[in-house]
KOLGUPA-896166 format. One line per field, with one value per residue: residue number from 0; residue in one letter; x, y, z of N, C-alpha, C, O, CB in turn. Coordinates in Angstrom, 3 decimals, padded with zeros to 6 digits, always signed. Each point is the difference from the previous one (the first is absolute). Glycine has a CB too. Example, Ala and Ser with C-alpha at 12.3 -4.5 7.8 and 13.67 -1.06 7.14 Angstrom:
% KOLGUPA-896166
num = 0 | 1
residu = A | S
n_c1 = +013.190 | +001.542
n_c2 = -005.690 | +002.223
n_c3 = +007.800 | -001.966
ca_c1 = -000.890 | +000.820
ca_c2 = +001.190 | +001.190
ca_c3 = +000.000 | +000.060
c_c1 = +000.900 | -000.770
c_c2 = +001.200 | +001.090
c_c3 = +000.000 | +000.730
o_c1 = +001.036 | +000.509
o_c2 = -000.019 | +001.108
o_c3 = +000.665 | +000.169
cb_c1 = -002.928 | +000.675
cb_c2 = -001.154 | -001.736
cb_c3 = +000.581 | -002.314
***
This chain:
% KOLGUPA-896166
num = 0 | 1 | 2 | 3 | 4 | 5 | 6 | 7 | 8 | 9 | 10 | 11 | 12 | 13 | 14 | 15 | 16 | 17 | 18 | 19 | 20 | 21 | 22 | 23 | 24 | 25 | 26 | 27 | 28 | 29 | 30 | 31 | 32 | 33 | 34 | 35 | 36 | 37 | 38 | 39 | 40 | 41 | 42 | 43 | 44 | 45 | 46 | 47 | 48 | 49 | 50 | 51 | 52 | 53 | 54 | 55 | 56 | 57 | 58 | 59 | 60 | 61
residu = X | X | X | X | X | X | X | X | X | X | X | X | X | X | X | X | X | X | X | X | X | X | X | X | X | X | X | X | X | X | X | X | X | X | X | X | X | X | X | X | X | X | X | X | X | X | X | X | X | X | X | X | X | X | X | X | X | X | X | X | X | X
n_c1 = -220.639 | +000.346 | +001.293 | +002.017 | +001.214 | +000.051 | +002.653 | +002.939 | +000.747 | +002.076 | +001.748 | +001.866 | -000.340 | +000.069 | -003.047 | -000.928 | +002.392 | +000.322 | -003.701 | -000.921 | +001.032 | -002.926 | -001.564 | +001.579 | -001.251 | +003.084 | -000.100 | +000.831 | +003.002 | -002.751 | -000.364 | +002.784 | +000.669 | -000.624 | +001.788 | +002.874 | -000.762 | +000.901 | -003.787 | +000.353 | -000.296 | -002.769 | -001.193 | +000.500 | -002.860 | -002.684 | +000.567 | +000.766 | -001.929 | -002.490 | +000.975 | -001.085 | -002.773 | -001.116 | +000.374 | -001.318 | -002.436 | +000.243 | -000.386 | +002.754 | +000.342 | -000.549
n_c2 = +076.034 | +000.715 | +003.002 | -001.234 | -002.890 | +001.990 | +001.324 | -003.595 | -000.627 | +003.196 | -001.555 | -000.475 | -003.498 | +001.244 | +000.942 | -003.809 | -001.476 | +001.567 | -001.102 | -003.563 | +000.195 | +002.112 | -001.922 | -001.746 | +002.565 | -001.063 | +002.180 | +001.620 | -002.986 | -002.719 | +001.754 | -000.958 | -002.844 | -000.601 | +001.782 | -001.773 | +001.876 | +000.495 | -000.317 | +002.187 | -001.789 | -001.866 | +002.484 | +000.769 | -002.761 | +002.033 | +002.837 | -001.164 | -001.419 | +003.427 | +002.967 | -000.604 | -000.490 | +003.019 | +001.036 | -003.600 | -000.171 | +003.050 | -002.286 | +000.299 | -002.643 | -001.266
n_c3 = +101.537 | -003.121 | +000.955 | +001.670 | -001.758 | -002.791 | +001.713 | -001.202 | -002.470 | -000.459 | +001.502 | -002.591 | -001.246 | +002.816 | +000.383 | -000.799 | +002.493 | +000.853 | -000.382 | +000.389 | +002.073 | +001.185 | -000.614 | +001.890 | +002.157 | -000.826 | +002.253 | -003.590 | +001.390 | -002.510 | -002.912 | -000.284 | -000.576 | -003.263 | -001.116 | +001.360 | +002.154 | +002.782 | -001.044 | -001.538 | -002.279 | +000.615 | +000.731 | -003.968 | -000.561 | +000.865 | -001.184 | -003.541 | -000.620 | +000.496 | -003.085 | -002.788 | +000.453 | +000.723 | -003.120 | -001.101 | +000.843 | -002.808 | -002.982 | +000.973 | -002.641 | -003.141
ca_c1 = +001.163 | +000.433 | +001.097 | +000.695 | +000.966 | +000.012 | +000.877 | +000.830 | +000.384 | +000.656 | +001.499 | +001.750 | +000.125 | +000.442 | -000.662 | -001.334 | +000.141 | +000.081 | -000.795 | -000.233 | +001.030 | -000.793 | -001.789 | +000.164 | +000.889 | +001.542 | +000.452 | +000.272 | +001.462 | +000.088 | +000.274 | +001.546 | +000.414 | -000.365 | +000.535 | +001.169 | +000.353 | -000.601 | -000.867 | -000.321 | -000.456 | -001.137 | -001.146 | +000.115 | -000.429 | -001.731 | -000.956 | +000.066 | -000.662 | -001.502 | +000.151 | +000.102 | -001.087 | -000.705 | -000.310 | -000.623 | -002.002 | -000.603 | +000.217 | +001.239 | +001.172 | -000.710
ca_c2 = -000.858 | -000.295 | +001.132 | +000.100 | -000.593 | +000.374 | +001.580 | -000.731 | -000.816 | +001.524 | +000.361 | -000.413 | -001.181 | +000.193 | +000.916 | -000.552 | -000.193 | +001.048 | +000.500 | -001.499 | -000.530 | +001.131 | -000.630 | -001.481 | +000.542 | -000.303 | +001.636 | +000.456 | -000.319 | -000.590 | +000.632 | +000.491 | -001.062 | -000.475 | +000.879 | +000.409 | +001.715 | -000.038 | +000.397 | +001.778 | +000.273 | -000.426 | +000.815 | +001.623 | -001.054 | -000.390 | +001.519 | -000.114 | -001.353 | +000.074 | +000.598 | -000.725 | -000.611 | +000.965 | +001.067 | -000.700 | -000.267 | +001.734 | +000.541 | +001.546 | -000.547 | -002.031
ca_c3 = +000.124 | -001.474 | -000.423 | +000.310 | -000.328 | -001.304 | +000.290 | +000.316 | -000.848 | -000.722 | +000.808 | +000.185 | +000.350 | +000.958 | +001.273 | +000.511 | +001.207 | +001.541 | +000.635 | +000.628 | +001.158 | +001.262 | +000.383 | +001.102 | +001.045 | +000.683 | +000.840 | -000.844 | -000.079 | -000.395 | -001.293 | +000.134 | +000.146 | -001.326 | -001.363 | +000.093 | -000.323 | +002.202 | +000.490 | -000.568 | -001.007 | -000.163 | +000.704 | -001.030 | -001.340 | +000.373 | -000.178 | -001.265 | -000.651 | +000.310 | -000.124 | -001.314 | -000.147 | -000.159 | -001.082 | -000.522 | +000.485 | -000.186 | -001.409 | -000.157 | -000.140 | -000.474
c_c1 = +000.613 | +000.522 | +001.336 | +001.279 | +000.372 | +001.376 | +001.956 | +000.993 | +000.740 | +001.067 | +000.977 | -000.072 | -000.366 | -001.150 | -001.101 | +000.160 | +000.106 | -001.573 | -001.197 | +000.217 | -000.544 | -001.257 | -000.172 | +000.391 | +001.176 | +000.154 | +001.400 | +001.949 | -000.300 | -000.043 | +001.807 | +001.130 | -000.120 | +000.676 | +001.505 | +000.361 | -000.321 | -001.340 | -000.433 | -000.167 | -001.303 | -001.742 | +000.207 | -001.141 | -001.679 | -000.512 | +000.515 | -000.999 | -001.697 | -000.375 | -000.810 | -001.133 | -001.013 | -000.425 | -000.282 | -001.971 | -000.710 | +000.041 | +000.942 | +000.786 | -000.441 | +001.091
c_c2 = -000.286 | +001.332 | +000.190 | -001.159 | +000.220 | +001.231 | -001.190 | -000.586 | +001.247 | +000.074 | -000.931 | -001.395 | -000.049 | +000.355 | -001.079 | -001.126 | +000.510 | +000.510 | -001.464 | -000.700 | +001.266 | -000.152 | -001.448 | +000.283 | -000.673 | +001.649 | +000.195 | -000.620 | -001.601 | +000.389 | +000.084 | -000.944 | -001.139 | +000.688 | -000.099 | +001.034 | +000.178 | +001.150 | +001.291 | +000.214 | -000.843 | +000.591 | +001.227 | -000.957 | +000.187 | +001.267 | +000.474 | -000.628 | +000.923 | +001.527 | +000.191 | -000.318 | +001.209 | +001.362 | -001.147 | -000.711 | +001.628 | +000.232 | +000.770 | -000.439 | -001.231 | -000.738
c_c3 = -001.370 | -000.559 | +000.486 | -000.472 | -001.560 | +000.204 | +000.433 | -000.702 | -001.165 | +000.356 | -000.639 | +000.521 | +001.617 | +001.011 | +000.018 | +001.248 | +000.894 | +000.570 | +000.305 | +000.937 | +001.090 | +000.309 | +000.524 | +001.408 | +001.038 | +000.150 | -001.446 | +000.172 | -000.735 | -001.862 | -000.624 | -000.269 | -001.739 | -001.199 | +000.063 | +000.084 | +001.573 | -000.527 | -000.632 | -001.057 | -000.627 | +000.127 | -001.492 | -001.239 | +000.057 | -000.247 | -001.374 | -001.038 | +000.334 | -000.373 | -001.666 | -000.344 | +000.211 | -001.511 | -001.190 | -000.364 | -000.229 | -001.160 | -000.220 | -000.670 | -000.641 | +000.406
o_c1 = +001.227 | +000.835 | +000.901 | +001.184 | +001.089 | +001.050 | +001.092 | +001.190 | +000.501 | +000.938 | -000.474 | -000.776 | -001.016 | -000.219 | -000.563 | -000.841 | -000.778 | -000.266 | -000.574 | -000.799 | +000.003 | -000.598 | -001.012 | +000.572 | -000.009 | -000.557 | +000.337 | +000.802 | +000.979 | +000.837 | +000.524 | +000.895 | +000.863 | +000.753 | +000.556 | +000.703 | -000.163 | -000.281 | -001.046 | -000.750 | -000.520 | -001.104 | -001.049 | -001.095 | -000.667 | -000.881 | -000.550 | -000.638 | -000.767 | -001.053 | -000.980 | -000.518 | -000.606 | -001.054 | -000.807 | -000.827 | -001.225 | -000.217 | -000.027 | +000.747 | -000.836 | -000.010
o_c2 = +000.076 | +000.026 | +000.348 | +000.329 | -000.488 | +000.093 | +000.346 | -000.026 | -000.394 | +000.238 | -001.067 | -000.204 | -000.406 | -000.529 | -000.158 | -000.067 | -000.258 | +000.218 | -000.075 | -000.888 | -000.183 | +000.073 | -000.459 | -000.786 | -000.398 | +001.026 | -000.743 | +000.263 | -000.446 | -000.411 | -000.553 | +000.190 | -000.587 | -000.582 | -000.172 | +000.602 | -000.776 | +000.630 | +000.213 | +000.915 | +000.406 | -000.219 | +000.443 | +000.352 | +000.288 | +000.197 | +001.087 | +000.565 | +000.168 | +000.434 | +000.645 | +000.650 | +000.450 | +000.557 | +000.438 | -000.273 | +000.110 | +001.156 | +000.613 | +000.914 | -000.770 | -001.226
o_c3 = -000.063 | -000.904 | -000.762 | -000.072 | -000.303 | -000.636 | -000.450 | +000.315 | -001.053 | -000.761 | -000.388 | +000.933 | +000.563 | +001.090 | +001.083 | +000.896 | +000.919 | +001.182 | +001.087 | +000.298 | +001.218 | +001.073 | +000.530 | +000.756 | +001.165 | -000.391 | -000.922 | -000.897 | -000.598 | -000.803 | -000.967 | -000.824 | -000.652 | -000.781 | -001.085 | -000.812 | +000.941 | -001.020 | -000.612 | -000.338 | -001.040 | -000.498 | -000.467 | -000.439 | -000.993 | -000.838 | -000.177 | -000.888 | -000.948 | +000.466 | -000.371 | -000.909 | -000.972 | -000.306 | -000.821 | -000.870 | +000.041 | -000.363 | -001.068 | -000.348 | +000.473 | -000.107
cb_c1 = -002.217 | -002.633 | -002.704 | -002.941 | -001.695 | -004.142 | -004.207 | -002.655 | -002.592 | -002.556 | -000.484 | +001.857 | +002.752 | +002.326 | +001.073 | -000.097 | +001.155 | +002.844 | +001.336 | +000.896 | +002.611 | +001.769 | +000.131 | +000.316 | -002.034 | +001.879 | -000.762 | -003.391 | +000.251 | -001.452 | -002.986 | -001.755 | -001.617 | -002.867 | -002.523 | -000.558 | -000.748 | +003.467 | +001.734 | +001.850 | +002.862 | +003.118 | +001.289 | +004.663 | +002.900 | +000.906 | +000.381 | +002.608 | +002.918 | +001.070 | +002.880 | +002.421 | +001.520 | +002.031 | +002.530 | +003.579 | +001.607 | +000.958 | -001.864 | -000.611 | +002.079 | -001.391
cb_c2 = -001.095 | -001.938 | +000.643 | +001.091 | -000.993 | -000.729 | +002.275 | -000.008 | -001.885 | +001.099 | +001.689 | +002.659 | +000.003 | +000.995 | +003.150 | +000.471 | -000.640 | +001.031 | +002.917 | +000.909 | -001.047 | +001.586 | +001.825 | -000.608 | +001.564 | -003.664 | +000.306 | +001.937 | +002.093 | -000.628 | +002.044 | +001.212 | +001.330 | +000.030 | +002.039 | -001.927 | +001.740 | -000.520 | -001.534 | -000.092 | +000.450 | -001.185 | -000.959 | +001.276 | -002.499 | -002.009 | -000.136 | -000.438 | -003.131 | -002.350 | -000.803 | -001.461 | -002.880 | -001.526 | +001.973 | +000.503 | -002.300 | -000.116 | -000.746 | +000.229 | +001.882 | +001.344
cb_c3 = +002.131 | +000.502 | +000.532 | +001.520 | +002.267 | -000.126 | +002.355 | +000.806 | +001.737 | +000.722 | +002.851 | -000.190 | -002.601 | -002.324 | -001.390 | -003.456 | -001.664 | -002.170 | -002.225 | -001.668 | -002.832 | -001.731 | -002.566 | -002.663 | -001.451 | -000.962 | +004.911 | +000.769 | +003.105 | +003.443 | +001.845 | +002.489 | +003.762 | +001.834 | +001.016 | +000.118 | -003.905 | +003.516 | +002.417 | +001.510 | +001.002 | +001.033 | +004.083 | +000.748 | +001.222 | +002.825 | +002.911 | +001.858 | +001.759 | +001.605 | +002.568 | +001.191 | +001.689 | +002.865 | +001.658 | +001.680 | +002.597 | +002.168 | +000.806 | +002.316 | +001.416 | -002.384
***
């Protein structure tokens, strides 16, 4: 868990909310509603964001 929030605290002001606000599990139009944006691009934002962290948690990326 401490890696993963370490991998977190790396991200982008923006992506680390978006990805905080997902692990609280809100759906992705309340996400949307909060940031100011819709849904689809919230959904592209996350598989991005879990994209990121992953090559981050693999060492691929500081």
């Amino acid at each position: 868990m401490e890696q993963l929030f370490q991998a977190i605290r790396k991200l982008s002001e923006v992506d680390r909310g978006i990805i905080l606000l997902y692990l609280e599990e809100k759906t992705y139009q309340e996400i949307a509603d909060i940031m100011g944006t819709n849904p689809n691009h919230i959904g592209v934002k996350i598989k991005r964001i879990k994209e990121r962290l992953k090559k981050l948690l693999d060492g691929k990326i500081n």
